[in-house]
C-alpha positions as semicolon CSV with decimal commas, in nm:
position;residue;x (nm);y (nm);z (nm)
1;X;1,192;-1,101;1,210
2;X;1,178;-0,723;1,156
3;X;1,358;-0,497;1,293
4;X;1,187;-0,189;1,508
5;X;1,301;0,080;1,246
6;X;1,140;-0,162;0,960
7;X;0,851;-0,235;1,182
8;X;0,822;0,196;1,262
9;X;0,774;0,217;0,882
10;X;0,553;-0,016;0,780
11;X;0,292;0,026;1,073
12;X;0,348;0,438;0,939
13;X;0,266;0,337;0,547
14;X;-0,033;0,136;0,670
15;X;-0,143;0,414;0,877
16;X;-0,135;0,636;0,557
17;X;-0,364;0,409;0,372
18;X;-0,619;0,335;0,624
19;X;-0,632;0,718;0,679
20;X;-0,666;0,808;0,290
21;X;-0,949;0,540;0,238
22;X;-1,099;0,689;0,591
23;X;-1,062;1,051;0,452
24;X;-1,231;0,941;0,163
25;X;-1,474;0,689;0,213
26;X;-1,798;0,898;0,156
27;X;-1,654;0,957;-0,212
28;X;-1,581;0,638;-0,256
29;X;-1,878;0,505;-0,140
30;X;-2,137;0,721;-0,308
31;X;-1,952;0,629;-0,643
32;X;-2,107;0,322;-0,623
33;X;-2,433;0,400;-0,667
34;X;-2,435;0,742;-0,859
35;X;-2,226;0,799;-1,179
36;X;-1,897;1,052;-1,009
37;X;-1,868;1,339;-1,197
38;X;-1,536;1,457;-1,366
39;X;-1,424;1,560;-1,056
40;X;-1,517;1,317;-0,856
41;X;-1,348;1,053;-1,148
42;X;-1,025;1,305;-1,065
43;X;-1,037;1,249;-0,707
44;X;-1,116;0,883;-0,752
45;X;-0,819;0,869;-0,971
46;X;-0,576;1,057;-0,738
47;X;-0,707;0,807;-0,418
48;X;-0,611;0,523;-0,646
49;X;-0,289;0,631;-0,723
50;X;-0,212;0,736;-0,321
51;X;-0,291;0,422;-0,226
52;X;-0,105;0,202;-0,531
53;X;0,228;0,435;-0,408
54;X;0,197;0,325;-0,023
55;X;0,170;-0,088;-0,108
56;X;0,464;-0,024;-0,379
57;X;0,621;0,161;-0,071
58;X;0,533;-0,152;0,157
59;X;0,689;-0,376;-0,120
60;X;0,964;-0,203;-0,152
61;X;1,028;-0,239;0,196
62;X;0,952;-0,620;0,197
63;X;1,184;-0,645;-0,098
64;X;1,475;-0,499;0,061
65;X;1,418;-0,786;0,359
66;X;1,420;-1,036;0,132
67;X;1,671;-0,990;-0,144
68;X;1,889;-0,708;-0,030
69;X;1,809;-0,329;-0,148
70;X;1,558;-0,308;-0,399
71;X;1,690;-0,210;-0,773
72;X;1,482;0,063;-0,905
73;X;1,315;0,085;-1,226
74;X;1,276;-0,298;-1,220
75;X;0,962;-0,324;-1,095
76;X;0,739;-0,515;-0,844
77;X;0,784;-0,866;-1,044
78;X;1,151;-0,878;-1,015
79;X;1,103;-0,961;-0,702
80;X;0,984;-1,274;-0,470
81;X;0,614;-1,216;-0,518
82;X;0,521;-1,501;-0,298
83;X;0,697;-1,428;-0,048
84;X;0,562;-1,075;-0,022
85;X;0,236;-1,125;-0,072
86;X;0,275;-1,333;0,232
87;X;0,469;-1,113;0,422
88;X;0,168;-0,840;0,357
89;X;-0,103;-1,032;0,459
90;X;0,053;-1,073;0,792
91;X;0,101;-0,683;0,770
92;X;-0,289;-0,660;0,710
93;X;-0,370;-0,931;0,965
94;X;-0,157;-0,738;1,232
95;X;0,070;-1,025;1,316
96;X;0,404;-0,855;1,210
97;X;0,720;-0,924;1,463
């Protein structure tokens, strides 16, 4: 179904996530039970947005499978949804080909 280069770059995007939420889980974590501070909200903030940009990036990718290259400045919803959310939960599940 995917090709190696495809498969190369998703495996590397989800490799980037797991590693940012690894980096920082102890921030994450302790936000949940003690108010962050305004630096802590910053870092928060900047996690969120890391992570947002690598599933875009894995959507992106899906997108271009499906429906040929993906037009930019669309957006996400333009696109098959269905079919990637699908896609990605294989991704998460580990039972890409």
């Amino acid at each position: 179904m995917l090709d190696d280069r495809t498969q190369v770059l998703l495996r590397r995007e989800l490799q980037q996530i797991e590693k940012l939420l690894s980096e920082y889980d102890d921030l994450i974590e302790s936000s949940r039970s003690i108010a962050p501070t305004l630096i802590e909200y910053t870092a928060l903030g900047a996690v969120l947005q890391s992570f947002y940009n690598g599933v875009e990036n894995i959507f992106q990718t899906i997108g271009m499978i499906k429906k040929g290259p993906y037009h930019k400045g669309r957006g996400l919803f333009h696109c098959d949804i269905d079919a990637q959310c699908e896609f990605l939960l294989h991704l998460f599940s580990g039972t890409i080909n």
